[in-house]
N, C-alpha and C positions, 0 to 999 in steps of 0.2 A: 426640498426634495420630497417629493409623494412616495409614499412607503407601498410595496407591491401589499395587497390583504395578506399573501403565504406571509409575509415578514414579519406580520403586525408583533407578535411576541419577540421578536428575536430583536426587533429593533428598541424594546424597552430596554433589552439590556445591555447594544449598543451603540444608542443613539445614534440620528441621521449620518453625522458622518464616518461612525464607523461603517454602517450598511453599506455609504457610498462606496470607501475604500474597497470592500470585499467586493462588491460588484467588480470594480476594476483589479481583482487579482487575480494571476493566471498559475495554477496547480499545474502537476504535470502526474498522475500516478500510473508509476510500471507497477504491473501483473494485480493481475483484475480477479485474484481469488477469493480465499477466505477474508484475508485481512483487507486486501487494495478495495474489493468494489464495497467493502463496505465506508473507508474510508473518503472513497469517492461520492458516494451518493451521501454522508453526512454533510459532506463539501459544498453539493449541490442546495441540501436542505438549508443550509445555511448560509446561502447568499452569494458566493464565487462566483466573479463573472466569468470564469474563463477556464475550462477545462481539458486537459487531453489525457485519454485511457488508453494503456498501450498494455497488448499480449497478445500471444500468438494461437491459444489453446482453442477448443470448442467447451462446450458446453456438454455433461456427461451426466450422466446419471446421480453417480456419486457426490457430487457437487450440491446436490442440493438441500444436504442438510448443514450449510456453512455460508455460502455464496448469494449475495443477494440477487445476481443475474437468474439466476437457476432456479428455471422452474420445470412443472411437466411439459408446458407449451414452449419453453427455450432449447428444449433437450437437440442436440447436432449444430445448434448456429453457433458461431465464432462469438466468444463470453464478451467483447468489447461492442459487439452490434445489439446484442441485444440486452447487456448494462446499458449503454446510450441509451438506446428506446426507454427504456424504464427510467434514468435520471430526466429525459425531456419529458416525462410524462408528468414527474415532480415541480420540474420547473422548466417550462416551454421557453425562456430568456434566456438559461445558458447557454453560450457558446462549447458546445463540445466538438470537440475531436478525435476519432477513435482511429487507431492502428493497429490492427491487425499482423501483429511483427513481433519477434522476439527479439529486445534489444540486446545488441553487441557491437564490438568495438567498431566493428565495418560500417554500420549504419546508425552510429550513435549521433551523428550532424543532420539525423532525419526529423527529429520530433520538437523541436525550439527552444530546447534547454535551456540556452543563451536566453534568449525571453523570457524564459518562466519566472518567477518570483519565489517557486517553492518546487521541490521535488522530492515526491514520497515514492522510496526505495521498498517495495514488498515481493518482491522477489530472490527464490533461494536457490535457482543456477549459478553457484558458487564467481564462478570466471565472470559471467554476465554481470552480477552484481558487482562484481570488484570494477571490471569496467565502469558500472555507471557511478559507483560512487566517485571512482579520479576523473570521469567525465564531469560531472556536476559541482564537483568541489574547485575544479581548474574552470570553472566558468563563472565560479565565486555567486554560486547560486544555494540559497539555503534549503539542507538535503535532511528530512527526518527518514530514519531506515529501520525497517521492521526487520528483528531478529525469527528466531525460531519458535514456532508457536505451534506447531504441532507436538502429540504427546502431552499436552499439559491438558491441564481438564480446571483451574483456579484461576478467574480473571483477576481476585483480588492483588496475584503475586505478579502482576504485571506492572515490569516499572520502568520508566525513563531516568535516560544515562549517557556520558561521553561513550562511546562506542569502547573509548577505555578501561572506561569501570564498568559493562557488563559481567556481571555472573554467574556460572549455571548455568548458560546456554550454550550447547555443542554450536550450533550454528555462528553464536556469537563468538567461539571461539577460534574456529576456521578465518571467519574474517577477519579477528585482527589475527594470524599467523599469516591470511595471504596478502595482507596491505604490509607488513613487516617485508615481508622477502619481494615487494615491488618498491619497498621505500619510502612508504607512503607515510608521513609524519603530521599530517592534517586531524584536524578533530571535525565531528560531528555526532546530532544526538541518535542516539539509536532507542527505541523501543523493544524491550525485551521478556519475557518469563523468568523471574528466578525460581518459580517452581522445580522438583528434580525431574526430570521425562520421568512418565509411565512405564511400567515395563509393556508389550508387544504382545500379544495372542498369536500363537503359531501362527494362524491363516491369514495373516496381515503383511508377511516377509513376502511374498511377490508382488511386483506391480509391473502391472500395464499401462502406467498413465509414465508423464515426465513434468507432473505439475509441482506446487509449492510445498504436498505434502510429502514426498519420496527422499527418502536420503541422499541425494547426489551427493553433497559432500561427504560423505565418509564413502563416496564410490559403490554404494550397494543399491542395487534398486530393488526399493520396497514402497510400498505406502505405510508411512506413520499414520495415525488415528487421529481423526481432530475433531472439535467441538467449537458450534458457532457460539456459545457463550462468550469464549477464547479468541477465536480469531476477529469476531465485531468488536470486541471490547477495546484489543489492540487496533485497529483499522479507526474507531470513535478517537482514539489518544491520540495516536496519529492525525487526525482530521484534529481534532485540539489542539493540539500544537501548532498547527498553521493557524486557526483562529485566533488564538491567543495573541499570536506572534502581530497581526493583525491590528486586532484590540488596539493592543498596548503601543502601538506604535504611529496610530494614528494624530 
C-alpha cells in the first residue's frame, strides 16, 4: 500500500495496515459544534475513509471562539457545508457527507447508521440525544457520547466512562434519568467533565441561539460560557476513541 505524503507520520505509528483499515471506516458525527466538528476534522486528519456531519445550525458569530467551522468568512452558512469544505481541504480523499438536519426520531433511518462502524453523539437536545443513542445502540453500532462541556474551563478533568459511572455532569445526569424512565439498560462510553460547572455572569442567562451551549435540559434558555480548550479537547478524546478502537483491532 503507498502511503498518501499527509499520512507519512501517522502511518509510523500505525502501520500500513492499520492506515488501510481507517481508510475503510465510516464515522458518522451528530452536531458539528464545539466538541463534534472538532472531533470530526481529527478524524479526517487521521485517515477515515468515510465521513458523515450532521446539524442543523448556521454558523454565528459566537462560534467562533470554540468551532473549527467558524470563521469571519463562514459567518450565516449552514456549520456542516462549510466544516466539509475545510475537512476536504485537509484531505480531498475523504468521502464526506453533510446533512443539514437535526436529528430525530422521525428522520433517524436518514443518515446510515446501520453502516457506520462508529457514532459520535455531541449533541445536547436532551429528547434528540436520547433518540439517537436507542437508535445506534438497537443497530448494534459502537456509539461514543459527549457529555456536558460547557461551564468548565479544565481539559485535564475531562474523562472517559460507562455512561453509568459519569460524575459531576448535570447533562450526564439527565441522560441516564431519561434512558431510566425509557428502559434503556444498554451501556456505552460516554465522554465527560468531572470538573464542578462555573458559576454564570449575570449577562450570560438569555439566549438567542438553541445550540449545544444553552441549558435545554434543565428547560431554561440560556447560553452557558464555553472554552475551545474544552470542547477540542473532548471532541480530540472522542476522535481517539475511534482510532484506538481501530488500532487495536486491526
Amino acid at each position: 500500500m503507498s502511503v498518501n505524503p499527509i499520512f507519512e507520520r501517522l502511518a509510523l505509528l500505525t502501520g500500513s495496515e492499520g492506515l488501510e483499515k481507517l481508510s475503510r471506516t465510516k464515522a458518522l458525527v451528530f452536531g458539528a459544534g464545539g466538541v463534534g466538528s472538532w472531533t470530526a476534522e481529527a478524524l479526517v486528519r487521521s485517515g477515515v475513509g468515510k465521513l458523515g456531519i450532521i446539524d442543523h445550525d448556521i454558523v454565528c458569530a459566537s462560534n467562533i471562539n470554540r468551532q473549527a467551522e467558524a470563521t469571519s468568512l463562514t459567518l450565516g452558512l449552514p456549520k456542516v457545508s462549510a466544516l466539509k469544505k475545510r475537512l476536504l481541504e485537509i484531505n480531498g480523499e475523504c468521502e464526506i457527507a453533510s446533512y443539514n438536519e437535526l436529528f430525530c426520531r422521525d428522520n433517524a433511518d436518514s443518515f446510515g447508521i446501520d453502516s457506520a462502524d462508529y457514532v459520535i453523539d455531541a449533541i445536547d437536545t436532551i429528547n434528540n440525544k436520547l433518540d439517537l443513542i436507542e437508535k445506534v445502540y438497537s443497530a448494534g453500532v459502537t456509539l461514543y457520547s459527549s457529555m456536558g462541556m460547557a461551564l468548565k474551563m479544565d481539559p485535564s478533568q475531562i474523562k472517559i466512562a460507562s455512561i453509568w459511572d459519569t460524575q459531576n455532569c448535570p447533562l450526564a445526569r439527565v441522560v441516564r434519568q431519561g434512558l431510566h424512565k425509557r428502559g434503556f439498560t444498554g451501556d456505552f462510553t460516554a465522554v465527560y467533565s468531572s470538573e464542578p460547572p462555573c458559576s454564570m455572569a449575570p449577562e450570560q442567562l438569555v439566549s438567542q441561539e438553541g445550540n449545544e451551549e444553552s441549558s435545554v435540559y434543565s428547560g431554561q434558555k440560556r447560553v452557558n460560557g464555553s472554552i475551545v480548550t474544552v470542547t477540542a479537547a473532548a471532541g480530540f478524546m472522542l476522535a481517539s476513541l475511534v482510532l484506538r478502537d481501530v488500532i487495536n483491532n486491526y
